[in-house]
N, CA, C and O atoms as a Tinker XYZ file with bonds, in Angstrom:
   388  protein
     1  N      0.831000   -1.187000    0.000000    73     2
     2  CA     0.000000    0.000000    0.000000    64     1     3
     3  C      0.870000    1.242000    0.000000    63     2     4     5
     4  O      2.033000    1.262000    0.403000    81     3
     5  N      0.099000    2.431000   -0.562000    73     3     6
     6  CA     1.253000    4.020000   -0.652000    64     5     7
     7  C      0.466000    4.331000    0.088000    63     6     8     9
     8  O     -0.715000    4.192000   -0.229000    81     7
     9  N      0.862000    4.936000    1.511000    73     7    10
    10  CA     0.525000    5.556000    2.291000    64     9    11
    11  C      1.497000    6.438000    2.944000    63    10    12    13
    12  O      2.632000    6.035000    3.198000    81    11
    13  N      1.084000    7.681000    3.241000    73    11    14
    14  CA     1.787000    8.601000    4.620000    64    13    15
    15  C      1.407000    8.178000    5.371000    63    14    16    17
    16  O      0.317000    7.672000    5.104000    81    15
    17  N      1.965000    7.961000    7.135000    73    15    18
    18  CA     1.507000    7.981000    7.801000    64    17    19
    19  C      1.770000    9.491000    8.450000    63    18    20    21
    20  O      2.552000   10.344000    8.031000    81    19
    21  N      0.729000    9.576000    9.797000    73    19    22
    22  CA     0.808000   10.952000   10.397000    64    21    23
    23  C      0.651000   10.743000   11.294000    63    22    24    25
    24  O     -0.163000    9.828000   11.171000    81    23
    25  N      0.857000   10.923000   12.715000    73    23    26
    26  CA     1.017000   10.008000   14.138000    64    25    27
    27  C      0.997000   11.448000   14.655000    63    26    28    29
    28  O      1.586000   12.334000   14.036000    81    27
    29  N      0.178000   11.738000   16.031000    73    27    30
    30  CA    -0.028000   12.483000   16.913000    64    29    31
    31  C      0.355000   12.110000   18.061000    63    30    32    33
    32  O     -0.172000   11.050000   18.398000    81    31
    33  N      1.335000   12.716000   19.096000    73    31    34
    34  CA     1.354000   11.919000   20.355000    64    33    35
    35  C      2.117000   13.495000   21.265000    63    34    36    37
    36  O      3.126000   14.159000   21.031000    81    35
    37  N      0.799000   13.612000   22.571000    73    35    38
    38  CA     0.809000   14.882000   23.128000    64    37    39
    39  C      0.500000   16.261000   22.310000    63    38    40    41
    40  O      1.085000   17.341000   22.394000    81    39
    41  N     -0.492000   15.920000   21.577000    73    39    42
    42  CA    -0.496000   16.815000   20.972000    64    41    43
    43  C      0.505000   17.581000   20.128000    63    42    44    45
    44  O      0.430000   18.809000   20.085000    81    43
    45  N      1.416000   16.940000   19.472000    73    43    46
    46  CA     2.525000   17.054000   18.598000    64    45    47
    47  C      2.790000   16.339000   17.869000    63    46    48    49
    48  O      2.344000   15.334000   18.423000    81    47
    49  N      3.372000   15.863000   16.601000    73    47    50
    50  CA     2.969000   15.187000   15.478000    64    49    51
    51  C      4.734000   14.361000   15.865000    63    50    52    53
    52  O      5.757000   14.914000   16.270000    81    51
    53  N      4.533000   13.183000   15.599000    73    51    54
    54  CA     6.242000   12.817000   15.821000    64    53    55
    55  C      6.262000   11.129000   14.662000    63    54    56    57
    56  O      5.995000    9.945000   14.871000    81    55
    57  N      6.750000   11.967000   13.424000    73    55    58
    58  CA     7.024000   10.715000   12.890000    64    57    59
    59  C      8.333000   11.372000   12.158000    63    58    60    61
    60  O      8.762000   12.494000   12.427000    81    59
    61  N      9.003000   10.311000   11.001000    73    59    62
    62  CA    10.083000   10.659000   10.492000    64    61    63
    63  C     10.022000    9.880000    8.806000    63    62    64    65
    64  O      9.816000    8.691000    8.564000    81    63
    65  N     10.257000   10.915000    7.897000    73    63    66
    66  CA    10.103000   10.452000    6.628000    64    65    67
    67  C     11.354000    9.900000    6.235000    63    66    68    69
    68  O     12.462000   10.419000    6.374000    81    67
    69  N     10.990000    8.478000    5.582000    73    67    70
    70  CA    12.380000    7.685000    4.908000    64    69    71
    71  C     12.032000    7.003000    3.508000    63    70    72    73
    72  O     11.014000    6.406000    3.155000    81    71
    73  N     12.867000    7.205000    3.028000    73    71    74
    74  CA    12.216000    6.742000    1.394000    64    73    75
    75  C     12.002000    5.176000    1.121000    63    74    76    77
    76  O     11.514000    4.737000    0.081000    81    75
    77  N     12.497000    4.287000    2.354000    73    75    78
    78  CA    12.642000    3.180000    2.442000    64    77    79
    79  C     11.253000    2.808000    3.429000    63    78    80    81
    80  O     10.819000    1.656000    3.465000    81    79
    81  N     10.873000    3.483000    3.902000    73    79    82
    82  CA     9.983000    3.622000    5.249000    64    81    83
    83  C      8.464000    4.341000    5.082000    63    82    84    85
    84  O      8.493000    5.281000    4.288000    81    83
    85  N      7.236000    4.091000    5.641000    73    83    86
    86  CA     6.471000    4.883000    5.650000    64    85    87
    87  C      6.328000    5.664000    6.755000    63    86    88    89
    88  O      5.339000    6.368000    6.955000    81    87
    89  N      7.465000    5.556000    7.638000    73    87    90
    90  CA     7.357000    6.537000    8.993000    64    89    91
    91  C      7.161000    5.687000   10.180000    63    90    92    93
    92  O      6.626000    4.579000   10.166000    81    91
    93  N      7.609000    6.258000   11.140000    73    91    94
    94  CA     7.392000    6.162000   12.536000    64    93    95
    95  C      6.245000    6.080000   13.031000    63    94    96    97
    96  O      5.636000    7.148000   12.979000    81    95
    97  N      5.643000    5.158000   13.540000    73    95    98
    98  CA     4.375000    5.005000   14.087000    64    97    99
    99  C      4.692000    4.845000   15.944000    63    98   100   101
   100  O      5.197000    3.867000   16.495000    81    99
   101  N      4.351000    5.761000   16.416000    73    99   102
   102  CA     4.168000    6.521000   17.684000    64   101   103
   103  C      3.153000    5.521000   18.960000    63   102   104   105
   104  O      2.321000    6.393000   19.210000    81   103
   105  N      2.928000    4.865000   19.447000    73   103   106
   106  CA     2.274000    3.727000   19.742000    64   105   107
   107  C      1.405000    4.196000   20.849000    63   106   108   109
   108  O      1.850000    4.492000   21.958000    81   107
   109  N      0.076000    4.260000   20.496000    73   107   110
   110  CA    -0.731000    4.752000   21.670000    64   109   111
   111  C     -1.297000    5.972000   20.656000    63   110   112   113
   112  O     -2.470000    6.278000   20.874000    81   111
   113  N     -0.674000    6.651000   19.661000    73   111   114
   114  CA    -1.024000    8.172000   19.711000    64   113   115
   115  C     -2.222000    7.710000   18.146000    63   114   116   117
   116  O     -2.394000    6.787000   17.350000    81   115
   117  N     -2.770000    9.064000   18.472000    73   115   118
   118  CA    -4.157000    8.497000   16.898000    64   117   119
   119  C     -3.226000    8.921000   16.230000    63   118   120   121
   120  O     -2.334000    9.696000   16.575000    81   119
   121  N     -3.492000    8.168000   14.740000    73   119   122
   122  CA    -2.857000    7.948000   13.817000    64   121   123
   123  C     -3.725000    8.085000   12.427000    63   122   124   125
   124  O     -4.766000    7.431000   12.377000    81   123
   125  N     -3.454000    8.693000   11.577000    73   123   126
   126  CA    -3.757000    8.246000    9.762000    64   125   127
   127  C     -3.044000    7.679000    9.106000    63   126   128   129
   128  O     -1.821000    7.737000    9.238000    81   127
   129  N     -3.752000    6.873000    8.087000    73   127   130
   130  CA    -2.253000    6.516000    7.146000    64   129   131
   131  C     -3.237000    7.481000    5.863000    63   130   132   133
   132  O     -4.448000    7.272000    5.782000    81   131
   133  N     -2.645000    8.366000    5.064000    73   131   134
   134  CA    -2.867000    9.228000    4.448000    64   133   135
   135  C     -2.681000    8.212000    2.870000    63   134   136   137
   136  O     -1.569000    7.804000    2.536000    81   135
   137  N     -3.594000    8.002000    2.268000    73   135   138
   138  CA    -3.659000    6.843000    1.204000    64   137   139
   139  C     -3.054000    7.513000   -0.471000    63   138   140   141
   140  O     -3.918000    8.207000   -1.007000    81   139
   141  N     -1.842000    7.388000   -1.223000    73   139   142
   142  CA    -2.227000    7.985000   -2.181000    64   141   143
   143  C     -1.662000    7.020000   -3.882000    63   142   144   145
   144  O     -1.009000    7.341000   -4.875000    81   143
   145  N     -2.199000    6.077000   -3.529000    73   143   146
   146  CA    -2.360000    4.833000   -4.551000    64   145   147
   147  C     -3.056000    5.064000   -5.373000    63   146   148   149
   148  O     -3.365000    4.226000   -6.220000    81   147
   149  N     -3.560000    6.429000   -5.351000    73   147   150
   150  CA    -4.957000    6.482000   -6.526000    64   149   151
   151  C     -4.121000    7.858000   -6.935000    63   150   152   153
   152  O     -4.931000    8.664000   -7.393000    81   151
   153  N     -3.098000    8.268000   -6.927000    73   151   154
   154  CA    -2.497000    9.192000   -7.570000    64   153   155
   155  C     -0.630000    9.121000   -8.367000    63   154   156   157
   156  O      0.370000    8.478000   -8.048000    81   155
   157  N     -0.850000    9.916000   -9.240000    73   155   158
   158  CA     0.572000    9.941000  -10.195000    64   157   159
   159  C      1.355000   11.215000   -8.832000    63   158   160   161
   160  O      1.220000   12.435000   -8.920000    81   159
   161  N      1.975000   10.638000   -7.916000    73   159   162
   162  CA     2.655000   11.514000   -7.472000    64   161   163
   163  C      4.254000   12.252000   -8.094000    63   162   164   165
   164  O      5.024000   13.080000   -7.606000    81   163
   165  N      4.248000   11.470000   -9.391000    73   163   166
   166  CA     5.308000   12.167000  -10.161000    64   165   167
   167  C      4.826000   13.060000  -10.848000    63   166   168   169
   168  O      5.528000   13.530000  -11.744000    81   167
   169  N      3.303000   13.631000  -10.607000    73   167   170
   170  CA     3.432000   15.481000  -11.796000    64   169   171
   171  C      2.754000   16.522000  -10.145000    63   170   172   173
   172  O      2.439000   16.422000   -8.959000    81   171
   173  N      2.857000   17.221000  -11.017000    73   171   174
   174  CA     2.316000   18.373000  -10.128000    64   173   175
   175  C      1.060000   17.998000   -9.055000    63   174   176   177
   176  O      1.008000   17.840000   -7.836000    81   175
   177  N     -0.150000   17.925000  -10.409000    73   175   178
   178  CA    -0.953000   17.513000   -9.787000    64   177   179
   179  C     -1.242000   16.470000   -8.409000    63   178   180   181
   180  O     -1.795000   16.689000   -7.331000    81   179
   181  N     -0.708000   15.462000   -8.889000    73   179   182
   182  CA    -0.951000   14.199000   -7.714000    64   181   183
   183  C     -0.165000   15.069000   -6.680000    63   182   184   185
   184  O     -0.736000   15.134000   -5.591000    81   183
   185  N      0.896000   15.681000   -6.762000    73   183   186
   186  CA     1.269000   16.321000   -5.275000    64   185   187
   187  C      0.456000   17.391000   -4.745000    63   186   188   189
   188  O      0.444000   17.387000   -3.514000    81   187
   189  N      0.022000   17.974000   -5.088000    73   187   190
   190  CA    -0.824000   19.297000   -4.892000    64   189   191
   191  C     -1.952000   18.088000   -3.929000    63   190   192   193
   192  O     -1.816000   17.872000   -2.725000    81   191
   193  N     -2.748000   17.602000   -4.591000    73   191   194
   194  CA    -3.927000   16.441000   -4.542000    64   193   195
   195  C     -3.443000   16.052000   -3.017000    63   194   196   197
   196  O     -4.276000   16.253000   -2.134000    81   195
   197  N     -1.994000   15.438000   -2.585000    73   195   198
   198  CA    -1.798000   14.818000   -1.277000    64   197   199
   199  C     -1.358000   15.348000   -0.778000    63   198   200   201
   200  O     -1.188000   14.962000    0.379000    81   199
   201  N     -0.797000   16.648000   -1.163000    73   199   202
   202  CA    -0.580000   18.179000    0.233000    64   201   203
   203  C     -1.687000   18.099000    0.771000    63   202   204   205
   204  O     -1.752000   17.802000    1.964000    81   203
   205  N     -2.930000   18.367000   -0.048000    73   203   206
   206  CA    -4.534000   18.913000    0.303000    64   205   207
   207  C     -5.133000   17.687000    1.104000    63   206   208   209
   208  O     -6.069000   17.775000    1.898000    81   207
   209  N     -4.621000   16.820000    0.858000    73   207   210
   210  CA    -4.982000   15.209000    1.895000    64   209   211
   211  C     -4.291000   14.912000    2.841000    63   210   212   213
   212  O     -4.619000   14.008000    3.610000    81   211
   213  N     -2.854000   15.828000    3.018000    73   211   214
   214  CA    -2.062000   15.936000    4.688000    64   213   215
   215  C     -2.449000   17.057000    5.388000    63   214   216   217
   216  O     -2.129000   17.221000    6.565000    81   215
   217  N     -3.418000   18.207000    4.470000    73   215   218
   218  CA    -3.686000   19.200000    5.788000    64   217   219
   219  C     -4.693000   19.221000    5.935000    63   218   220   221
   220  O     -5.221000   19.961000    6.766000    81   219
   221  N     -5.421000   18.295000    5.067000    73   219   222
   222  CA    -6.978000   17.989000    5.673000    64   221   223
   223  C     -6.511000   16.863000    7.048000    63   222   224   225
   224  O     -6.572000   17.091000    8.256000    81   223
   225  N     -6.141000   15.872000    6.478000    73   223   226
   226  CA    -5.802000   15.060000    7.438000    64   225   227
   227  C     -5.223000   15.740000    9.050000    63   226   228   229
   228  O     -5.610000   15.507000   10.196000    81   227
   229  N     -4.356000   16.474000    8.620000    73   227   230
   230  CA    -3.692000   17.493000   10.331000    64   229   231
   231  C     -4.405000   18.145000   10.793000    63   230   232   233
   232  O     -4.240000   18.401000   11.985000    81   231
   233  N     -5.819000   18.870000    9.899000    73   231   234
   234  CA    -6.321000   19.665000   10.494000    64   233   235
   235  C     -7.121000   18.532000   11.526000    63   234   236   237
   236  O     -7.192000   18.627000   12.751000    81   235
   237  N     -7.646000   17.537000   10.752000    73   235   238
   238  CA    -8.760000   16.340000   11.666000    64   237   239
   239  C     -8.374000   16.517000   13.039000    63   238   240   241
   240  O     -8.939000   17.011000   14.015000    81   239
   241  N     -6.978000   15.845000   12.796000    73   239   242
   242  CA    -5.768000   15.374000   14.005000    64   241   243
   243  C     -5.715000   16.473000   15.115000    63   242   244   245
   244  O     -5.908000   16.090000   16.269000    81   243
   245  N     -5.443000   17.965000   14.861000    73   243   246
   246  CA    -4.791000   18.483000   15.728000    64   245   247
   247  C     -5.936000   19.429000   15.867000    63   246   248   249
   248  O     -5.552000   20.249000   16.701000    81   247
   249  N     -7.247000   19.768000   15.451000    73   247   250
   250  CA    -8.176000   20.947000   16.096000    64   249   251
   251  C     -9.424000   20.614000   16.203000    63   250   252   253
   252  O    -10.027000   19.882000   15.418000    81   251
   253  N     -9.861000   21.129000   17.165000    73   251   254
   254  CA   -11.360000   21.061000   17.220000    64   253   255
   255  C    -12.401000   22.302000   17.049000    63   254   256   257
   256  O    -12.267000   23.514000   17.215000    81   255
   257  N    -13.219000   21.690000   16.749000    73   255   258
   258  CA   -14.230000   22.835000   16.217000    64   257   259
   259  C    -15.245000   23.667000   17.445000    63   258   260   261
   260  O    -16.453000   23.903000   17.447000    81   259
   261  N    -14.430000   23.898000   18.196000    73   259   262
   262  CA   -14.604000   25.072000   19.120000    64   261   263
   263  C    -13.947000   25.957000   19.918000    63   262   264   265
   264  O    -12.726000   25.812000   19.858000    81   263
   265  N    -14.355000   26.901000   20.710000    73   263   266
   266  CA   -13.693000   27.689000   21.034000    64   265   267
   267  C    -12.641000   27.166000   22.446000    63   266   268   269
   268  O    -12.873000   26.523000   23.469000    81   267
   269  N    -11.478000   27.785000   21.901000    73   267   270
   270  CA   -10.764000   27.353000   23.053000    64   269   271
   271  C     -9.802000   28.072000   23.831000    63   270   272   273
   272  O     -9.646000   29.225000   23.431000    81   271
   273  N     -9.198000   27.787000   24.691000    73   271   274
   274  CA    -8.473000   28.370000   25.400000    64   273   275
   275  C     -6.711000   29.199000   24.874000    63   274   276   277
   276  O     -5.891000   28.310000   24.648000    81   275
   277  N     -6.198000   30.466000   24.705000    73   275   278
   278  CA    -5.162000   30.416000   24.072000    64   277   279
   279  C     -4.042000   29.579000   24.108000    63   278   280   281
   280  O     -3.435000   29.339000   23.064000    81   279
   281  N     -3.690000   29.102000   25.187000    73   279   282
   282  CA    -2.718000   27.593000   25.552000    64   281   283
   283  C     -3.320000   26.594000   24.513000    63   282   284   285
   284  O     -3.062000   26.528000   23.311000    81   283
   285  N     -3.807000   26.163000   24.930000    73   283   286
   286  CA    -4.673000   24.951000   24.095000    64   285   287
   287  C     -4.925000   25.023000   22.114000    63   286   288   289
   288  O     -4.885000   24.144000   21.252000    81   287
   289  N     -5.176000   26.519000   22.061000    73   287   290
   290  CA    -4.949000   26.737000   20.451000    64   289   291
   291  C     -3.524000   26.678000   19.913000    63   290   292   293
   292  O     -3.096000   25.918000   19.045000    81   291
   293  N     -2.742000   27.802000   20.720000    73   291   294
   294  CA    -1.269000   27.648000   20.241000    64   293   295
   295  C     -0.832000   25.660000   20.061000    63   294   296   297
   296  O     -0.116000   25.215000   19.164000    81   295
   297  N     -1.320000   25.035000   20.870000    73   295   298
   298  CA    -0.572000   23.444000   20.685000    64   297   299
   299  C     -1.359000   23.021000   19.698000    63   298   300   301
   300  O     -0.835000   22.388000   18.782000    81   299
   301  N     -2.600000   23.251000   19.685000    73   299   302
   302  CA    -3.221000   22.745000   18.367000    64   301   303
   303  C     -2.612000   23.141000   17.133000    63   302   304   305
   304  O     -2.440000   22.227000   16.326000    81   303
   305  N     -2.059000   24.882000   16.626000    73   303   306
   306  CA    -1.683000   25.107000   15.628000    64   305   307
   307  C     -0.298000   24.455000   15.730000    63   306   308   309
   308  O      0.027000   23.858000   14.704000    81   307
   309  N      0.610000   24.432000   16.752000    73   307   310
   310  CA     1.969000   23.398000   16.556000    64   309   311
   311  C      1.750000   22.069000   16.423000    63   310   312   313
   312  O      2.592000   21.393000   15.832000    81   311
   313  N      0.666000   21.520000   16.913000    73   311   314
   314  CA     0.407000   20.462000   16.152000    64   313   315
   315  C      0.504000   20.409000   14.591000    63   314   316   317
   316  O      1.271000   19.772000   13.869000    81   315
   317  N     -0.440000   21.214000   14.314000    73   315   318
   318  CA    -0.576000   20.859000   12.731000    64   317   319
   319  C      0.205000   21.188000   11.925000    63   318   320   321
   320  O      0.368000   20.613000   10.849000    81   319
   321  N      0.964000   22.404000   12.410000    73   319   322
   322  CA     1.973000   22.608000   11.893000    64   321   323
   323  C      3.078000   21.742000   11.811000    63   322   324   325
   324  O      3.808000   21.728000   10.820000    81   323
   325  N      3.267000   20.940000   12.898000    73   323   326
   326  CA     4.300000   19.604000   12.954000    64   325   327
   327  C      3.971000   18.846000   11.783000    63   326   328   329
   328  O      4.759000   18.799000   10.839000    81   327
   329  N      2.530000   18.064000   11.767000    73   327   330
   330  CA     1.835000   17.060000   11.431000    64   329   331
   331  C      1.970000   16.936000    9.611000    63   330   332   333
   332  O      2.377000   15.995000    8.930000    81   331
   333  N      1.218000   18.891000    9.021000    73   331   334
   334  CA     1.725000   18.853000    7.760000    64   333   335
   335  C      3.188000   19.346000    7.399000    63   334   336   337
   336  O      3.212000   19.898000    6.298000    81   335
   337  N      4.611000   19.278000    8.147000    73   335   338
   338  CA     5.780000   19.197000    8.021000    64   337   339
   339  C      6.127000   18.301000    7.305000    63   338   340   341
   340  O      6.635000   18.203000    6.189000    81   339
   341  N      5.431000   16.931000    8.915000    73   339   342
   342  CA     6.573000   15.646000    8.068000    64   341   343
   343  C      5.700000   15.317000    7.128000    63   342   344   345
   344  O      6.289000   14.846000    6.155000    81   343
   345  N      4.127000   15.378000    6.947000    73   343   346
   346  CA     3.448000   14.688000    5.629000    64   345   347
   347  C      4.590000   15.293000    4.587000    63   346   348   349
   348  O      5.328000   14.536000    3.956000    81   347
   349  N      4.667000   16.900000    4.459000    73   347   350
   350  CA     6.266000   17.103000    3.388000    64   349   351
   351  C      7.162000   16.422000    2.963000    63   350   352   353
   352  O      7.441000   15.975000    1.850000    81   351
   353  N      7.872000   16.338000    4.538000    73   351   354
   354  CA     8.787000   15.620000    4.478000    64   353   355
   355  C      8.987000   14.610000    3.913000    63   354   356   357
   356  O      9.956000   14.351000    3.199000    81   355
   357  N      7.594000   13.562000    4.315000    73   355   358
   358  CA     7.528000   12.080000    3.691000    64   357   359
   359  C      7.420000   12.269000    2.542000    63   358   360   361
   360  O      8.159000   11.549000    1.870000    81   359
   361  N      6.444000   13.337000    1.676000    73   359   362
   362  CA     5.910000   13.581000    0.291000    64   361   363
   363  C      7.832000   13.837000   -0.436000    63   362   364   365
   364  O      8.409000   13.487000   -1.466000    81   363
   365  N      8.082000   14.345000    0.370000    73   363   366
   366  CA     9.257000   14.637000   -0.541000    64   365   367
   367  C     10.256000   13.910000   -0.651000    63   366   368   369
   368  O     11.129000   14.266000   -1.443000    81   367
   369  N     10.462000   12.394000    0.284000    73   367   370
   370  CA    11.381000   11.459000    0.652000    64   369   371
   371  C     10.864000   10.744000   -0.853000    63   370   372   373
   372  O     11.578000   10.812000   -1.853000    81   371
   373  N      9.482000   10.035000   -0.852000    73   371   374
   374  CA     9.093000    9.638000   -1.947000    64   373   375
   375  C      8.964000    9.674000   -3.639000    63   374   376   377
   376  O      8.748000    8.845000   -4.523000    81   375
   377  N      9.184000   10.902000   -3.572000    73   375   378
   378  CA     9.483000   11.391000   -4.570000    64   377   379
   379  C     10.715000   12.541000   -5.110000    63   378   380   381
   380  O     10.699000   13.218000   -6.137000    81   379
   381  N     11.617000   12.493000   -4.177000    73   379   382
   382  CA    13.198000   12.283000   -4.848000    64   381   383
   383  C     13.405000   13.735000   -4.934000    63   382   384   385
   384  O     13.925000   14.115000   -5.983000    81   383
   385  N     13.060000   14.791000   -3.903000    73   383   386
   386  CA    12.921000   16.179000   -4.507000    64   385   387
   387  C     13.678000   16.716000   -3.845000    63   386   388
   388  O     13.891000   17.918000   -4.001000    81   387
């Protein structure tokens, strides 16, 4: 299977992209595997397509849809900000960039 994975643990995203590897899976923490078998990730498109499917995916992961406390938002946005890093990272291990 082509998958990213994206692993949350403390509210911080902790995996590691390897071109040999689909990442670090974090044990205990929720997890996606971000699917992209149904795309040409060698043109533009298919990458654009699974950026937009790692920050949908981070947003799931790291926020909720209400109001919250400023502590609690700031870790949510470093969450996701972690989360769509390494999806990068991995996107870019995979495809040689």
């Amino acid at each position: 299977m082509k998958n990213i994975v994206i692993a949350v643990a403390s509210a911080l995203l902790s995996t590691a992209a390897s071109a040999n590897s689909s990442g670090i899976i974090v044990q205990g923490a929720p997890m996606v595997r971000v699917s992209y078998a149904d795309l040409n990730i060698r043109s533009s498109a298919g990458q654009a397509t699974l950026a937009g499917r790692i920050r949908s995916v981070a947003d799931t992961l790291c926020t909720e849809r209400n109001v919250a406390p400023l502590k609690v938002r700031l870790q949510q946005i470093k969450c996701y900000s972690s989360a769509v890093a390494s999806g990068a990272a991995q996107l870019d291990a995979i495809t040689d960039r």
